[in-house]
C-alpha beads as a LAMMPS data file, in Angstrom:
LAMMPS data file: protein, C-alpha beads

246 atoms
245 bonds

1 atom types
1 bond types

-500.0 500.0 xlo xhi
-500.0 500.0 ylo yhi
-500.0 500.0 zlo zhi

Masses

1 110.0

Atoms # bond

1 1 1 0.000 0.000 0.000
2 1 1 1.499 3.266 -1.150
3 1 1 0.451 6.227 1.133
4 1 1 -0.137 9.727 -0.378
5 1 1 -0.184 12.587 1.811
6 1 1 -1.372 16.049 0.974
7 1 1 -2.431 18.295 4.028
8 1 1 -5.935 16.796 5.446
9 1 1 -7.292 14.256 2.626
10 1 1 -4.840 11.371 2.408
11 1 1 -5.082 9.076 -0.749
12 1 1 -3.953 5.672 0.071
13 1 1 -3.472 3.336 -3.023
14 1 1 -3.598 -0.437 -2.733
15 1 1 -3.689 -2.382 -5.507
16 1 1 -6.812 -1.500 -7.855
17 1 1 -8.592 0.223 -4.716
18 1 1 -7.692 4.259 -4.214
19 1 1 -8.509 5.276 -0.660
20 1 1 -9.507 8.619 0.199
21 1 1 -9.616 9.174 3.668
22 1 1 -10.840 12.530 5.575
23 1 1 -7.811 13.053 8.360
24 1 1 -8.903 16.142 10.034
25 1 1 -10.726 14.284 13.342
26 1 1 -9.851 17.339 15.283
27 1 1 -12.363 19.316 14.127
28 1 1 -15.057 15.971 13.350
29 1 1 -13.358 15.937 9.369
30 1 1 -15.811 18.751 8.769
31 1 1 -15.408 20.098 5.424
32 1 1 -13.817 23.585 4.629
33 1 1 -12.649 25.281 1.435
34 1 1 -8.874 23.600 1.514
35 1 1 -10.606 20.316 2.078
36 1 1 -12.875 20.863 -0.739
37 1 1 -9.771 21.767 -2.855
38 1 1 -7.722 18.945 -1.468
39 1 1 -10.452 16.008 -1.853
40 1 1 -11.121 17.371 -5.761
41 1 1 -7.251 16.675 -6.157
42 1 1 -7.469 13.299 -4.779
43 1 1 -10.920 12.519 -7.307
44 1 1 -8.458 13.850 -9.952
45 1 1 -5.251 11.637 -9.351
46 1 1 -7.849 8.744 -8.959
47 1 1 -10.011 9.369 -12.303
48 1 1 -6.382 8.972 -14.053
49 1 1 -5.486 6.141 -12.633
50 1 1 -5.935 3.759 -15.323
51 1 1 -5.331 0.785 -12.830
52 1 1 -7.851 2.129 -10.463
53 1 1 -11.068 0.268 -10.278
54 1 1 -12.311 0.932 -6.715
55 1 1 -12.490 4.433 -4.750
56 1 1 -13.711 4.627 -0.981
57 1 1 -13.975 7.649 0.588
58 1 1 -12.688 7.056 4.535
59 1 1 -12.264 8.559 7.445
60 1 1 -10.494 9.105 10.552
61 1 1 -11.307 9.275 14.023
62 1 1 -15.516 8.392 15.019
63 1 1 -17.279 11.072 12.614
64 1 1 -16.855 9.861 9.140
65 1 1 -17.947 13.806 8.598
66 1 1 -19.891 16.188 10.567
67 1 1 -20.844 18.197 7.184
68 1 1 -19.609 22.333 6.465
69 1 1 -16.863 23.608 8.828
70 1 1 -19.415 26.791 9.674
71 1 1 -15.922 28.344 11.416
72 1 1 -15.217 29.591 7.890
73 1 1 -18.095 31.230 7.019
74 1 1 -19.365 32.287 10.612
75 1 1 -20.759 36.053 8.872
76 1 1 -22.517 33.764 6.697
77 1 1 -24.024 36.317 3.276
78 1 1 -26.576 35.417 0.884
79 1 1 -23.753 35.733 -1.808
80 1 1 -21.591 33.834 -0.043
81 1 1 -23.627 30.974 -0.033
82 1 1 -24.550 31.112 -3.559
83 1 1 -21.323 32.091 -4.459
84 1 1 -17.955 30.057 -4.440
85 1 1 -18.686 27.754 -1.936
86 1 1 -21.635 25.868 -2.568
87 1 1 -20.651 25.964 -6.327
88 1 1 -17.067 24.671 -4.841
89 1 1 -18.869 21.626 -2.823
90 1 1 -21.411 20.681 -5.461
91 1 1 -18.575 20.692 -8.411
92 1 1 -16.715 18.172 -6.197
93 1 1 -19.044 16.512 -5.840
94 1 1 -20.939 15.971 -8.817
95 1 1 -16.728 14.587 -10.016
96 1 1 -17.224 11.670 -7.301
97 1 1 -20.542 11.251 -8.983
98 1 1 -19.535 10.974 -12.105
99 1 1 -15.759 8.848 -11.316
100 1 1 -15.290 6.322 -13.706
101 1 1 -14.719 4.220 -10.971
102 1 1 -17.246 2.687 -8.461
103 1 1 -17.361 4.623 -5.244
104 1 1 -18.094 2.951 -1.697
105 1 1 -18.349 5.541 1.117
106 1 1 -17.166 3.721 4.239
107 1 1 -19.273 5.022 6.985
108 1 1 -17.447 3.817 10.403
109 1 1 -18.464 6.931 11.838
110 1 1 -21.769 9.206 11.519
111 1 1 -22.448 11.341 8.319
112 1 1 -24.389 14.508 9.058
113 1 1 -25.351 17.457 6.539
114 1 1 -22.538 17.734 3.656
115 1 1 -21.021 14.596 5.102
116 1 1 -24.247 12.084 4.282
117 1 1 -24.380 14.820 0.946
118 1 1 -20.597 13.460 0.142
119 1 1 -21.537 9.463 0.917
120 1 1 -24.885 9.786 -1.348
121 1 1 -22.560 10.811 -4.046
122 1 1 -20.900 7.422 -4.217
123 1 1 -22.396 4.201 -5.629
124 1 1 -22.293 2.200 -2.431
125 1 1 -22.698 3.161 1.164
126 1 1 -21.925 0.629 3.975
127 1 1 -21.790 2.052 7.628
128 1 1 -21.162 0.340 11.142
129 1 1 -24.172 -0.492 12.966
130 1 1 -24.056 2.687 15.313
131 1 1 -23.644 4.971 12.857
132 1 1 -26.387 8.129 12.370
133 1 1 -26.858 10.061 9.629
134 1 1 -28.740 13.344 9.446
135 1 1 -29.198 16.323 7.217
136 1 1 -30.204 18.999 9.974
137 1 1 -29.773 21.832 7.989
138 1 1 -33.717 22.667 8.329
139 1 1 -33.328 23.036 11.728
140 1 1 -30.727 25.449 11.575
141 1 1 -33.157 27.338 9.104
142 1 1 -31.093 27.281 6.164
143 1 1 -30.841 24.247 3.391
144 1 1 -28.097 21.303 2.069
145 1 1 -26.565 23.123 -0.741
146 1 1 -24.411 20.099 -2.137
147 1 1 -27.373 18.379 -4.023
148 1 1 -27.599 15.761 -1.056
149 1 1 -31.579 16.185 -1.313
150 1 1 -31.492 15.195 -4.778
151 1 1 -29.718 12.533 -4.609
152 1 1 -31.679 11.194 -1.961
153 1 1 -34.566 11.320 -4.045
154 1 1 -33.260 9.938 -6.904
155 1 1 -31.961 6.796 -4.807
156 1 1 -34.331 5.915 -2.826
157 1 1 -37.376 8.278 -3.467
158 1 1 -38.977 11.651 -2.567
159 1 1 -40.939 10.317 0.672
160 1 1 -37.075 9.550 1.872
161 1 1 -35.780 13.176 0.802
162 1 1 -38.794 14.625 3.008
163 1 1 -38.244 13.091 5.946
164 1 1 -34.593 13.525 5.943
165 1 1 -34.484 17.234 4.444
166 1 1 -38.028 18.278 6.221
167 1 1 -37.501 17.087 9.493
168 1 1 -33.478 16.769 10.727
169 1 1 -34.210 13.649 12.126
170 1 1 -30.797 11.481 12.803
171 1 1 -31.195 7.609 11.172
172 1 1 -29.870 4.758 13.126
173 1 1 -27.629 2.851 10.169
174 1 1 -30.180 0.146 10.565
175 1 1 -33.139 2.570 10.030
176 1 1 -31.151 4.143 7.168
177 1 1 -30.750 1.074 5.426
178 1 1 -34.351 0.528 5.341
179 1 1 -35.189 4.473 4.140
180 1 1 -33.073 2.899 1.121
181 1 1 -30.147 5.400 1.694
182 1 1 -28.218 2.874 3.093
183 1 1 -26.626 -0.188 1.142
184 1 1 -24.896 -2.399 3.536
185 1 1 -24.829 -2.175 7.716
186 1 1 -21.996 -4.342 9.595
187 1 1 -20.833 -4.886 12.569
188 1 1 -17.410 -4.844 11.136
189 1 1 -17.277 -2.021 8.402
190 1 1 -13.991 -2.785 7.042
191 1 1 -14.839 -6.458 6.207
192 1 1 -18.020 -6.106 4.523
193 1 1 -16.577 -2.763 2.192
194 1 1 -13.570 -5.590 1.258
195 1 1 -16.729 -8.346 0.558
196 1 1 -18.115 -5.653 -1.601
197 1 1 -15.272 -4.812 -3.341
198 1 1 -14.036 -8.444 -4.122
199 1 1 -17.602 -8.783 -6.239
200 1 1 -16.855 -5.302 -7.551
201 1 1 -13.447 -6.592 -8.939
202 1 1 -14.795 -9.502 -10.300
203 1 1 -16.824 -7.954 -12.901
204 1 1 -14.420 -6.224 -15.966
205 1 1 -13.367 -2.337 -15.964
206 1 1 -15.609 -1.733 -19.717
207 1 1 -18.881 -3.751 -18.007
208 1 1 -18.275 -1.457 -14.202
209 1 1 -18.243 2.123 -16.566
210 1 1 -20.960 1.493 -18.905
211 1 1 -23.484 0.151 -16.246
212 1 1 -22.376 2.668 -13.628
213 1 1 -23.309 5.771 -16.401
214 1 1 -26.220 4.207 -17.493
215 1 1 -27.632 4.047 -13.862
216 1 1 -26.548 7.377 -13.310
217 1 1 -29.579 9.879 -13.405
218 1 1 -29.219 13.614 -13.426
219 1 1 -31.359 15.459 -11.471
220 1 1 -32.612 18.920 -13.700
221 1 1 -30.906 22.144 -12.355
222 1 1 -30.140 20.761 -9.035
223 1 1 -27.409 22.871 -7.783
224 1 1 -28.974 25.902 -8.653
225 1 1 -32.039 25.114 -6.878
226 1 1 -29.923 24.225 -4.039
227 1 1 -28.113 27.822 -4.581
228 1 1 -31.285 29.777 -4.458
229 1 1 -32.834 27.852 -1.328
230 1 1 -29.798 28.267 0.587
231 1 1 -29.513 31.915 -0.474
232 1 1 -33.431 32.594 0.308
233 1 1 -33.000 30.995 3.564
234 1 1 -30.148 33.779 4.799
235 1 1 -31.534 36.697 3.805
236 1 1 -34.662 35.310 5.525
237 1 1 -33.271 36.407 8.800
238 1 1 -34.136 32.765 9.882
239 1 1 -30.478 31.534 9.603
240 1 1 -29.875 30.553 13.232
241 1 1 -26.048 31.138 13.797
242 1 1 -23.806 28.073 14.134
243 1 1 -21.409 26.944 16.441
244 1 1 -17.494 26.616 15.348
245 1 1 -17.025 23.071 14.757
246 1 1 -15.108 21.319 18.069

Bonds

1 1 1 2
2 1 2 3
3 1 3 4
4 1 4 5
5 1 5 6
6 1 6 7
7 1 7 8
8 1 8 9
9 1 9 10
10 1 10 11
11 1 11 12
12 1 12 13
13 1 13 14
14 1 14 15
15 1 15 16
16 1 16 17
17 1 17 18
18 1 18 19
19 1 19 20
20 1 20 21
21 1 21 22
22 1 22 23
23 1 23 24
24 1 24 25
25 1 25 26
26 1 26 27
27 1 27 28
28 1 28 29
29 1 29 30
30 1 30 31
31 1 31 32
32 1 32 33
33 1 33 34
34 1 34 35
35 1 35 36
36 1 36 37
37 1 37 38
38 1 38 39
39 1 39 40
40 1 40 41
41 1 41 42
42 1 42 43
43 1 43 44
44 1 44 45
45 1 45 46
46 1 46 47
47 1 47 48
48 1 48 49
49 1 49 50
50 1 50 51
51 1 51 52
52 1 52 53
53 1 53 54
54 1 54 55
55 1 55 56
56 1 56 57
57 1 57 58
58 1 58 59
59 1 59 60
60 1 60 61
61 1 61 62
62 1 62 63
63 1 63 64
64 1 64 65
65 1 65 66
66 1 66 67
67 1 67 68
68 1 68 69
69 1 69 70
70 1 70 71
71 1 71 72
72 1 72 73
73 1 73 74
74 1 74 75
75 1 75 76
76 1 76 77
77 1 77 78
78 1 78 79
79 1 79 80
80 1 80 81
81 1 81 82
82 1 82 83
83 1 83 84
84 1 84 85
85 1 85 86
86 1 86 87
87 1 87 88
88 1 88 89
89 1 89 90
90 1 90 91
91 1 91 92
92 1 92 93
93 1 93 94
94 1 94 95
95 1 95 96
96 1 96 97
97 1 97 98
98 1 98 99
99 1 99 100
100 1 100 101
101 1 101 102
102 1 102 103
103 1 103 104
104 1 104 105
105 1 105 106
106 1 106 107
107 1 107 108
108 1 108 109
109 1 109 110
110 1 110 111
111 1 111 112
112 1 112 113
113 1 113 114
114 1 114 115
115 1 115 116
116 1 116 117
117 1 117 118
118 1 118 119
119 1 119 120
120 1 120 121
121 1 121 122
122 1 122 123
123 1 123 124
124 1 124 125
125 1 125 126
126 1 126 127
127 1 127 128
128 1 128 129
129 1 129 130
130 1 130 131
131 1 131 132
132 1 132 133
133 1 133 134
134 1 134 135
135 1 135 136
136 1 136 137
137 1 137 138
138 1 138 139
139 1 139 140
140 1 140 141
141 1 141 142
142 1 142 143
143 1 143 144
144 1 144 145
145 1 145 146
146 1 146 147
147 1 147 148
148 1 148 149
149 1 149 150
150 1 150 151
151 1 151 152
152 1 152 153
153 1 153 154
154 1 154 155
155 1 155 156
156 1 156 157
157 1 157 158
158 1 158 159
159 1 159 160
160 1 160 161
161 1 161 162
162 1 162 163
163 1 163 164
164 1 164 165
165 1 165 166
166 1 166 167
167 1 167 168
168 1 168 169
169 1 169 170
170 1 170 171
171 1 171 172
172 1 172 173
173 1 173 174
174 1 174 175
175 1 175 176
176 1 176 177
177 1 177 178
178 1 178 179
179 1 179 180
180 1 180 181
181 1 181 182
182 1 182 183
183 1 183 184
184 1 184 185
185 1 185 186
186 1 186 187
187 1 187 188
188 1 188 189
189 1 189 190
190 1 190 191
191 1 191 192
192 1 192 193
193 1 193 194
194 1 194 195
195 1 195 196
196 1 196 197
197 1 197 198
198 1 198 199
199 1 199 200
200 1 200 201
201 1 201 202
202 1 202 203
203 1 203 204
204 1 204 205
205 1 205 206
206 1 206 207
207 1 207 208
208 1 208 209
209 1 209 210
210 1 210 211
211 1 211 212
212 1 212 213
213 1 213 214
214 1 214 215
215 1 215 216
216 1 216 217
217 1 217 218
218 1 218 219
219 1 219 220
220 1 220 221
221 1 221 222
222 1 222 223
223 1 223 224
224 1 224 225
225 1 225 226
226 1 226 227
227 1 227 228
228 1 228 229
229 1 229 230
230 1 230 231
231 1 231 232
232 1 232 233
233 1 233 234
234 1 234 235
235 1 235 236
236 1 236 237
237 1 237 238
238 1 238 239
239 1 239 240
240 1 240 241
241 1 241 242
242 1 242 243
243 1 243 244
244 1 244 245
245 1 245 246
């Protein structure tokens, strides 16, 4: 296995898997602009790896990601939000989306706001059994601005994007897994994500990209709908002010 490092997204490569792994447990691998930067690097070294055929996205420490470092945008602005960094966030993540590769986001910790946005942009999630997953931005007044809602919907249906986007509530893996937004629970994470990627490997490079694009589905205008609700929603006055991330 031949480590990469490059500040706080490490890319591990072994064999035909690529591992990206959030390092930045100090502050719950929340997600700032460098991070952003950092992990679109990391999608870019693995898209050109022609003997690449599996990419997890990891984590360190017990929060696989606890969504937007808010520390960086504390005065949050209307054209902030619409501005660079949502369009930032959803261009890095619509390139994990659309990785040649198949994606597995290894959940060992608990995904909330743009961290369950990041896992629903891979093709597989499989998470530990006491692992929760949220998208609380409603109760915080604002809106996920990383297309996480859509692709919600467009896995595992619009009844699952309402209650997760309409009501905050936090998912037990188990309960996650049966909203459909969930592929795989285990007790033990790293066996079952090496089960998964032994059948991935058996099938051939040509079959894995032409099935994964034609089960691809694009949701219409997505991140600018997610622009202009997250842009509404501070000017609204409704914003409730966040905490730096611990």
């Amino acid at each position: 296995m031949t480590p990469e490092l490059r500040g706080e997204i490490r890319l591990d490569r072994d064999g035909p898997v690529a591992r990206i792994v959030l390092d930045r447990p100090a502050k719950r691998n929340a997600l700032n602009t460098h991070m952003l930067t950092e992990l679109r690097r990391r999608l870019d070294d693995a898209a050109a790896d022609a003997d690449v055929r599996v990419v997890t996205i990891e984590s360190e420490g017990p929060v696989f990601c606890a969504g937007a470092d808010t520390s960086e945008f504390s005065n949050t602005t209307p054209e902030l939000i619409l501005g660079p960094w949502t369009r930032l966030g959803q261009r890095v993540f619509a390139e994990l989306a659309e990785l040649p590769q198949t994606t597995i986001a290894v959940l060992s910790g608990s995904a909330f706001g743009g961290g369950l946005e990041l896992a629903m942009h891979c093709d597989f999630r499989v998470a530990a059994r006491g692992v929760q997953v949220a998208l609380p931005e409603a109760t915080l007044g604002t809106a996920p601005g990383w297309s996480g809602v859509e692709r919600v919907a467009g896995i595992a249906g619009l009844s699952a994007a309402r209650m997760l986007a309409l009501t905050g509530r936090r998912y037990s893996a188990d309960d996650a897994h049966e909203l459909g937004i969930i592929d795989i629970v285990a007790d033990d994470v790293v066996d079952a994500t090496a089960e998964l990627v032994a059948d991935i490997l058996r099938t051939t490079p040509v079959a894995q990209a032409v099935l994964k694009r034609a089960l691809s589905s694009t949701v219409v205008s997505a991140e600018l709908i997610d622009s202009l609700a997250g842009a509404y929603l501070a000017a609204s006055g409704e914003t409730t002010p966040t905490r730096r991330t611990q």
